[in-house]
N, C-alpha and C positions, 0 to 999 in steps of 0.2 A: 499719407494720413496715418496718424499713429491708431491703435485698433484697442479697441476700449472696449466691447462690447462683444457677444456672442450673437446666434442668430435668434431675432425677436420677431412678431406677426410681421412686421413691415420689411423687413429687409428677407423673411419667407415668402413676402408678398413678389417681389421684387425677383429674387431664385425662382418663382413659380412661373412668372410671365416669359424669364430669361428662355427658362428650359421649351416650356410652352410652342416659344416662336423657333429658338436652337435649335431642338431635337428637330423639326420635319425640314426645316429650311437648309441648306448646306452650308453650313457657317459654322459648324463646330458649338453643340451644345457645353460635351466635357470645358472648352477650352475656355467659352464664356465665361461658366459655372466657374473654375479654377481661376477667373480673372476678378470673381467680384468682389473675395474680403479686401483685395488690395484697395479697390478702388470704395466700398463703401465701410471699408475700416471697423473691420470686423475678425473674431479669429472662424481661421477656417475650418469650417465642419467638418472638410477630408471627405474623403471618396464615397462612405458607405450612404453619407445625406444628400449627396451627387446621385447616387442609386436611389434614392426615394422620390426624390426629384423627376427622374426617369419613369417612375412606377406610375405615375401621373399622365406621363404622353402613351406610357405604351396601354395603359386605359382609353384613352380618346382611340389607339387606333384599333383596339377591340369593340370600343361601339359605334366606330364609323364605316369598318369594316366587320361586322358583326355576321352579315351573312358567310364573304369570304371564309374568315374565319371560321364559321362552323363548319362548310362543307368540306374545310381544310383537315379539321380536326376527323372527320368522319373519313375523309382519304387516309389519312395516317394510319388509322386503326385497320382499313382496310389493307395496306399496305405490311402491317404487321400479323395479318393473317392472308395469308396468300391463297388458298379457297377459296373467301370471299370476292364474290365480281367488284371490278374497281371502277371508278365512276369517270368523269372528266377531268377530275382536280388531280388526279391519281399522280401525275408527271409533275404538275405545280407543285406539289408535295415532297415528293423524293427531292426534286432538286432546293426545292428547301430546305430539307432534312442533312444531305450533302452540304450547303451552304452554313450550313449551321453547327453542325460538327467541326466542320475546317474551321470556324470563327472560334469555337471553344479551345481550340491547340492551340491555334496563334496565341489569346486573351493569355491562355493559362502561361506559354512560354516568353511572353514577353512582361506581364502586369505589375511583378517587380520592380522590373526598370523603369515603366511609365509612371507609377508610384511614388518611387523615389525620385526622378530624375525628368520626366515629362511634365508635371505641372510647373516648370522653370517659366518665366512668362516669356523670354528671347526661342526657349522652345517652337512654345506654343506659336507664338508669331511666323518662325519659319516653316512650320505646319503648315501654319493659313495659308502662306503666299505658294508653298510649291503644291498643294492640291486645289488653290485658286488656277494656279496655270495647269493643271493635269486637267481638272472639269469643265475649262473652256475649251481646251483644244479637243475634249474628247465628245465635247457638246457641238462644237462644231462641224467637225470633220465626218463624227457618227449616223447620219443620216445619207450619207451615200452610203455607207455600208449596209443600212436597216434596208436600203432598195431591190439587197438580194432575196428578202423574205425569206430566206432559210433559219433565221435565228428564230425563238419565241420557246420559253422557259416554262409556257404550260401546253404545249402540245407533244411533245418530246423529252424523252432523257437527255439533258445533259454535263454531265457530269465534270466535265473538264471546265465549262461556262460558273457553275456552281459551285468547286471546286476555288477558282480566280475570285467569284464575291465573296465568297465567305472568307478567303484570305486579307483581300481590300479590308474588309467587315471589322478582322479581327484588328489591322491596324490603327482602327478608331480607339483604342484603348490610352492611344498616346492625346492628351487634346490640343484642338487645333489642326486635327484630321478633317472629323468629323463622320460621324458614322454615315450619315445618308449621303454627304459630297462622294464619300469613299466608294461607296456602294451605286451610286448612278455615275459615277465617272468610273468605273471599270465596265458597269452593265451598258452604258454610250458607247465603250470603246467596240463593246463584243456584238454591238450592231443591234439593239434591245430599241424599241421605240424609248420616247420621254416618259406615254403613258403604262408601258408593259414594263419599264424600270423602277419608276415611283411606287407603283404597287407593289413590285416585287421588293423592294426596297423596304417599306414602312409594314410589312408583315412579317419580312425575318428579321425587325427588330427586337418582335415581341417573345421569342425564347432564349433571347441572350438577354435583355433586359430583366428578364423575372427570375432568370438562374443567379444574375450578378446580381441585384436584390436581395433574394434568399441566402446567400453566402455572406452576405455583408451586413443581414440583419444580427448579427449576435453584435456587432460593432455600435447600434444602434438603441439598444437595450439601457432604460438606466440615464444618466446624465451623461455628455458626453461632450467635453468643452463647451459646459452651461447651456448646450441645447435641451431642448424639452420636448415633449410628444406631440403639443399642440401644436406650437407653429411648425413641425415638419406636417403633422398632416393637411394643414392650412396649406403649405406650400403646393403638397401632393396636390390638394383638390384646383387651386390655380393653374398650376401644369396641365391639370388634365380640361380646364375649361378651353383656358386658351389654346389648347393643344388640338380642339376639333376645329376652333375658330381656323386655325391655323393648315390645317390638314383641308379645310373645303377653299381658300384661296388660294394655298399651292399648287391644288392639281391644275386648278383652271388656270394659272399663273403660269407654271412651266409651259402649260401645250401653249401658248402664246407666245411666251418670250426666252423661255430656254436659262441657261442657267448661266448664262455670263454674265449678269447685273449681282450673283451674289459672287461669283468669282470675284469683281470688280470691289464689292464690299470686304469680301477677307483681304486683299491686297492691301486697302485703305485701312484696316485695321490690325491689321501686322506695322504699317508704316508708323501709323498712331501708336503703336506698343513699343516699336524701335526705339520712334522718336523721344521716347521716356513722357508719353503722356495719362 
């Protein structure tokens, strides 16, 4: 399709639903996102509208997770004054904190390349299909490991556990990873229930998401291959609708059926990106 057009309300409409379903679902938000001027023949807004896009899920999971979140916030500070008694969160915290640092090294040492050289669409496709087979094998085989109960990322440090997501985390930079596949198929592997990985999962999106936001808003300032202020925020407020729609079906979704049916989808849509469709 030859590309006529920048992005206008309807095709922000479109980026907002993408992101929405993308970001919590393990399918690769980035990868979609970097797939849709091809396909709705458009020029593409580039990464920094990719990040505003984001701004919108990682809104739904501060008001769906809003208590989490606060008591989180209150562990950290308590965490950064050592005096202060620390509460329950106090371990869910640090290992987030851990997990989140290591994801900033990776992002920071790799985003060049994923940049320039990861939104390739034959890329992206090989992304899908080998963390489609990393997240079924690690969804399947992971529940006799979860039978030792010694793992669980809010009762204890651990570091080396926190240390491995935030690594996975940081290789969502490339698309066709996927930040949440990446981060529940390492957290399967390491023996994490479905439900103590999702959550862990979709909370330490929200400080990498708002760092990479803020870094990429000077890119956003102003016109910016004919984009405009209104339909990015248009798009934001989509993301963040569907992004809670999206956030109360997956969790009940996962404990039921696990995550080989989207496995099964990024296979089929790598095949479909090969196939030159």
């Amino acid at each position: 399709m030859e590309i006529e057009q920048a992005v206008d309300y309807l095709n922000a409409t479109i980026y907002g639903v993408v992101q929405g379903l993308a970001e919590f679902l393990p399918i690769s938000s980035s990868g979609h996102l970097a797939l849709l001027p091809k396909y709705l023949g458009i020029i593409d807004p580039g990464v920094a509208f990719d990040l505003a896009m984001h701004v919108g899920t990682a809104l739904a999971v501060v008001i769906y997770f809003h208590r989490e979140v606060g008591s989180l916030l209150v562990s950290t500070f308590q965490l950064l004054h050592p005096g202060r008694k620390r509460d329950a969160n106090s371990f869910f915290a640090l290992n987030l904190i851990i997990a989140t640092i290591t994801t900033i090294v990776i992002a920071l040492a790799v985003k060049d390349l994923a940049a320039s050289w990861g939104r390739g669409v034959e890329i992206i496709a090989i992304n899908l299909m080998i963390f489609a087979v990393l997240m079924s094998l690690a969804d399947l085989f992971a529940p006799v490991r979860a039978i030792t109960g010694k793992l669980t990322m809010e009762r204890q440090l651990m570091w080396k556990n926190a240390l491995l997501i935030g690594l996975f985390q940081g290789m969502a930079v490339f698309p066709g990873v996927s930040r949440s596949g990446a981060t529940l198929t390492i957290s399967r592997w390491l023996g994490l229930t479905r439900s103590e990985a999702t959550r862990f999962s979709f909370v330490l999106s929200l400080p990498i998401i708002l760092g990479g936001f803020i870094t990429k808003l000077p890119e956003l300032s102003g016109e910016q291959a004919g984009l405009s202020f209104y339909p990015l925020l248009w798009g934001v407020v989509i993301s963040l609708v569907v992004g809670i729609l999206t956030i109360i079906f997956f969790l009940k979704f996962i404990e039921r059926v696990g995550l080989l049916p989207f496995a099964l989808y990024r296979i089929f849509l790598a095949a479909a990106i090969l196939g030159g469709l």
